[in-house]
C-alpha positions in Angstrom: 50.0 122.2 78.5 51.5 120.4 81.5 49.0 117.4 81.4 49.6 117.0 77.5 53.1 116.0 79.1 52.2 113.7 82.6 50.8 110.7 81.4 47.7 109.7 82.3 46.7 107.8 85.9 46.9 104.1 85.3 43.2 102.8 85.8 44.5 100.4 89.0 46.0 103.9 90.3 42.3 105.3 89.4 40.8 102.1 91.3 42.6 102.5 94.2 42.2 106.1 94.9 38.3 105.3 94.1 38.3 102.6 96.5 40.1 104.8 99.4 37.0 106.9 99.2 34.2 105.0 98.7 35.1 100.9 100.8 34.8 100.3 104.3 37.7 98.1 103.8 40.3 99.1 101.1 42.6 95.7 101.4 39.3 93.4 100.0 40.7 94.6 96.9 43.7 93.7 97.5 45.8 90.0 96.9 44.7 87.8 100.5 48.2 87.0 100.8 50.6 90.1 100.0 48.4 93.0 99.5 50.7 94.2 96.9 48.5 93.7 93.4 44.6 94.1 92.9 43.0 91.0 92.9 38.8 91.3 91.7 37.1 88.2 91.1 33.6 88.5 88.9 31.3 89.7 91.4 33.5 92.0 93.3 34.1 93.4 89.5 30.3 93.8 89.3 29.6 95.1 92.6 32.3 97.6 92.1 30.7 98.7 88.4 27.2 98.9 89.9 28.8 101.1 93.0 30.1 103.7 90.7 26.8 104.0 88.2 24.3 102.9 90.4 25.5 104.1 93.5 25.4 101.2 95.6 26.1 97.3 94.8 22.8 95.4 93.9 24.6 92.3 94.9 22.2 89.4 96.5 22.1 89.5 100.2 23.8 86.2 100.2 26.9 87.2 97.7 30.0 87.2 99.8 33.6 88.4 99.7 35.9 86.9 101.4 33.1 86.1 103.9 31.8 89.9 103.5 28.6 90.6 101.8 29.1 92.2 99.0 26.0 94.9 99.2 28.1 96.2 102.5 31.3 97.0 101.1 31.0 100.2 99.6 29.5 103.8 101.2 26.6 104.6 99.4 26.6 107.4 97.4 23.4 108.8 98.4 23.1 111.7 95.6 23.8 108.9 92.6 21.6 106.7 94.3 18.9 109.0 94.6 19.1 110.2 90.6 19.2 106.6 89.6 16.3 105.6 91.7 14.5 109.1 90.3 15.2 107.9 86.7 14.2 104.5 86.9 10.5 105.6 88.7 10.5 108.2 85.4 11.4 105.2 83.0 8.7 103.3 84.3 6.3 105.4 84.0 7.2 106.4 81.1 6.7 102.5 79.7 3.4 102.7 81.4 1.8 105.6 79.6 3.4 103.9 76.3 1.7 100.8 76.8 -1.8 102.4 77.8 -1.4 105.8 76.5 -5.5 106.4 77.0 -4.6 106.5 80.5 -2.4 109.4 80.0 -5.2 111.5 79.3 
């Protein structure tokens, strides 16, 4: 009954607390010049999407952050990374046995 009544977290709330947890650096998030407002340009966005359903950023080696790379910003999640890795080996072999299903056999 009580959380019918307290509104929800705001999603930059949500981000933040996210972000306290799983960045090296919190404050890359953060406006350069006041840290007082989130400031996410496209690939941080990304790198932060693929971080919470991949587990990790997928970033290119090269892709920078404010003179970061991107693929060392977050912790890993090692138990998402592991399922999503697991999955993708089952979904390829999966689209192996549908293209040559006489293999299966």
């Amino acid at each position: 009954l009580l959380a019918a009544v307290l509104p929800a977290p705001a999603l930059p709330q949500l981000l933040l607390e996210w972000a306290s947890q799983r960045m090296a650096n919190l404050h890359l998030i953060l406006d350069a010049a006041t840290c007082s407002r989130l400031e996410l340009d496209d690939a941080l966005a990304l790198a932060i999407f693929e971080a919470v359903f991949l587990g990790s950023a997928h970033a290119a080696p090269d892709e920078l952050h404010r003179g970061e790379p991107l693929r060392t910003l977050f912790r890993l999640d090692e138990v998402l990374a592991a399922e999503v890795e697991a999955e993708c080996r089952a979904a390829s072999k999966l689209a192996a046995l549908r293209r040559s299903p006489a293999q299966a056999c």
